[in-house]
C-alpha positions, 0 to 999 in steps of 0.5 A: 634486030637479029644478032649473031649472040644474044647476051641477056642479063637476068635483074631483079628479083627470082620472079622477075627472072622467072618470067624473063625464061618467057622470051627464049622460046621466042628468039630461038624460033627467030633466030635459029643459029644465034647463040643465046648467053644468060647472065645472072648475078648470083649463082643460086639463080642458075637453078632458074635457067638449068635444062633450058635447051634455048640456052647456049650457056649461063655466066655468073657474073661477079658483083652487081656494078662490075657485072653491069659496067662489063657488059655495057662497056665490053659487050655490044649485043647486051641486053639489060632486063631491068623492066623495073625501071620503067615504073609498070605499075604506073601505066599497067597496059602491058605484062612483065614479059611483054616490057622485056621482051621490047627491050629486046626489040620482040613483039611476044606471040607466046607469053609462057615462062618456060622452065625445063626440069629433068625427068628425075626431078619430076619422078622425085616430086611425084613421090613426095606429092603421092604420100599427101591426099589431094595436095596444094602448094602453097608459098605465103612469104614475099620479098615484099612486105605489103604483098603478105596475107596474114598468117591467121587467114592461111591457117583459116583457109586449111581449116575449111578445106579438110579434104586436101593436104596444103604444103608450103614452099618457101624460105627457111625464115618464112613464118610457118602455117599451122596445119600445113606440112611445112617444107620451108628451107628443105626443098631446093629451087628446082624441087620447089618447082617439080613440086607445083608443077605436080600438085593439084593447085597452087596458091600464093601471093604475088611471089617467084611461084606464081610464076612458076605455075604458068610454065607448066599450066598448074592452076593456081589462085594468086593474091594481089595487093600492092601489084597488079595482075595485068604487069604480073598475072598470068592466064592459068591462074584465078588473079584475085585483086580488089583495086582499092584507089591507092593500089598498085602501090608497089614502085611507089612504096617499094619496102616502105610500110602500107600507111593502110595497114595493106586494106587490098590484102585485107579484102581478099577474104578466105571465102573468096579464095576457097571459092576460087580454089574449089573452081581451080581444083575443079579442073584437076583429078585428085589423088 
């Protein structure tokens, strides 16, 4: 339905955020002359939208149920982008995008996230990324506990890959890896992302920079457990993911404890993602 305003409220976690960008593209072409409003919760959310040319403007909204109860009571043309709702793990036939961008009444031509940084940010991540021999980002930590690879196997994957140089990104309070130059909690968001969108591959769970990847083609290696690569994959990247009956678990458990000590993440051994790595790389020049 083509409006002359298109509000659209941006739910859940940065992940979910991030993969929301995919549908601005889409309703600009459409929709040429309607103006496009992003409503995030949380102002450090905005680093997500900045530089976007398809975004008119980003409000921040207050809290999570004066914000919900404004738009749906003041504001007719509102759309909500709370996929979660619909349970995807439970009938994974369509990916994360795909859902929102129904409950915006569009079919996707293009499923591809789309983050805009500035051309400091890229000069900035650059330079950081020259100082390191072939290097690989890489995000350990979740907001999901059972989305987590144990920390002894980031540590053996650094060990058997001598030749590259593995920086992590993540939280502060992330669980540092051995080997690693670590830069959690000293990096911003956007320079998060300059720095994947530069590095040579990505590697991570299930998590926000997983999705990053997809914005800017950076071949990645992705671990899945407890949700499924065809809600939360993306074609760029090597999706490693073993199936096991009890998984996706993710809308059914939630933050509640594996009661099978996460087997799914367990399978994925380090040779299965230093063999998807090395195909990854294959498709990059080193440094």
């Amino acid at each position: 339905m083509h409006r002359s305003t298109y509000h659209l409220v941006a739910w859940g976690g940065w992940g979910d955020m991030v993969m929301s960008t995919a549908l601005l593209k889409e309703i600009r072409q459409l929709h040429p002359r309607a103006k496009i409003i992003i409503h995030v919760p949380h102002k450090n959310r905005v680093q997500i939208f900045e530089n976007n040319p398809y975004i008119d403007r980003i409000s921040i909204g207050m809290s999570r149920h004066f914000f919900s109860f404004f738009l749906m009571t003041k504001i007719k043309s509102v759309y909500h982008l709370r996929y979660g709702k619909y349970s995807p793990s439970y009938f994974p036939d369509r990916t994360a995008t795909e859902i929102m961008a129904e409950i915006v009444g569009l079919k996707l031509k293009e499923k591809k996230v789309c983050i805009c940084l500035t051309h400091q940010e890229d000069l900035d991540a650059k330079a950081l990324l020259e100082q390191y021999k072939n290097p690989i980002c890489f995000q350990s930590g979740s907001t999901g506990m059972n989305k987590i690879w144990h920390k002894d196997r980031w540590v053996a994957l650094i060990r058997v890959m001598p030749d590259y140089t593995f920086i992590q990104l993540g939280k502060q309070e992330d669980e540092a890896i051995e080997g690693a130059v670590v830069l959690l909690g000293k990096t911003s968001f956007r320079e998060s992302m300059a720095l994947v969108k530069h590095s040579l591959s990505f590697v991570g769970v299930d998590s926000v920079l997983s999705h990053v990847t997809n914005a800017f083609d950076t071949p990645g290696v992705i671990l899945f457990g407890a949700t499924t690569p065809k809600v939360w994959g993306h074609p760029n990247n090597i999706n490693l993911y073993k199936g096991v009956r009890c998984s996706p678990c993710n809308d059914v458990l939630a933050n509640s404890p594996c009661p099978y000590n996460q087997r799914c993440m367990e399978m994925i051994s380090v040779a299965d993602v230093k063999a998807a790595l090395m195909t990854q790389l294959s498709r990059t020049k080193e440094y």
